[in-house]
N, C-alpha and C positions, 0 to 999 in steps of 0.2 A: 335488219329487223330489230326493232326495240322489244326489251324483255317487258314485261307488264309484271310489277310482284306483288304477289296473291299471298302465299303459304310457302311459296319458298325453294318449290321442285318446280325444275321444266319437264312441260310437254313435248311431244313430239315434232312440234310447231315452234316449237324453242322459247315459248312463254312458261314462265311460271305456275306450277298446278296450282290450283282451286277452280278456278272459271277460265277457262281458255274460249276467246272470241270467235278464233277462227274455228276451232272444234267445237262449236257451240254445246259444249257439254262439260262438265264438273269431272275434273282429271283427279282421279283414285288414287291416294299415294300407292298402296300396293301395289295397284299396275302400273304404275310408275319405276317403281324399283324392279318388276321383272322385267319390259319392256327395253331399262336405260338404265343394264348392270353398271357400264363401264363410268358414269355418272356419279360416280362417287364424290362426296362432299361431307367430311365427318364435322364441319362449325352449323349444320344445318338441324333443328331440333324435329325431335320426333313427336306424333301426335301428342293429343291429351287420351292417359289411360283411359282404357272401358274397365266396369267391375271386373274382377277375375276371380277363380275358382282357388286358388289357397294362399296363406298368409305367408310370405319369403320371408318375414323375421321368423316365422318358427325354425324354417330350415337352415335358417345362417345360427341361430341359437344351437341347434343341434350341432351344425358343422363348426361351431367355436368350442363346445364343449369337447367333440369329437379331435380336434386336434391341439388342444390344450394335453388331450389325456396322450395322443401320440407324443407328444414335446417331451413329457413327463417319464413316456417312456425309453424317451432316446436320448436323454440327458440327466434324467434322475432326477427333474425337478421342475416346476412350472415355470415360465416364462414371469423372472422376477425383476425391480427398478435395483438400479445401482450392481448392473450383472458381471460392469468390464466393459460392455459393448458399445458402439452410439447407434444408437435406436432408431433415430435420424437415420441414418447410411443404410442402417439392415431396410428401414424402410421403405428409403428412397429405391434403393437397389432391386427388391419385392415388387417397386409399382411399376419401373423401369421392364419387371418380364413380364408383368400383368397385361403391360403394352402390345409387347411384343406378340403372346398369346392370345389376345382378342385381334389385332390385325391378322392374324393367321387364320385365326376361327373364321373372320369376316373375308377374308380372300376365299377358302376351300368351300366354305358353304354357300354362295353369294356373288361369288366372283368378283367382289369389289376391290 
């Protein structure tokens, strides 16, 4: 069977959701993603936001401050240029388990 590509997700028909021919009907990505856990594909984008109910820069503001002051307090000083370190590697190192803790998160919750 040939894929037909719409938006990007298959149907249960093994076409691409948006418009599926043979399920003559408009395939929901959500039911999509419950339907076809094991369908994981993380180069595939996700919708276009709806409005939502609060600002995430407030709360990353909050949580930069918040752990600016823990640094401060477990080093005795804020997180300054020119410290000894390469920044780069603490970095690199930081996005390396950021990885690893969102795959985890998306395995236990989601089962993907």
């Amino acid at each position: 069977m040939e894929n037909k590509r719409v938006d990007g997700y298959f149907c249960k028909h093994n076409n691409l959701i948006g418009f599926c021919e043979e399920c003559e009907e408009e395939i929901i990505y959500e039911e999509f993603k419950i339907a076809n856990k094991k369908e994981f594909n993380a180069s595939i984008h996700e919708p276009v936001p709806i409005t939502g109910k609060i600002i995430i820069l407030d709360l990353v503001k909050k949580d930069l401050i918040d752990r600016a002051e823990t640094g401060n307090k477990k080093y005795g000083t804020y997180l300054m240029s020119h410290n000894g370190r390469d920044a780069l590697m603490d970095a690199y190192q930081e996005v390396l388990d950021l990885a690893m803790y969102l795959r985890q998160k998306l395995y236990e919750e989601k089962g993907l």
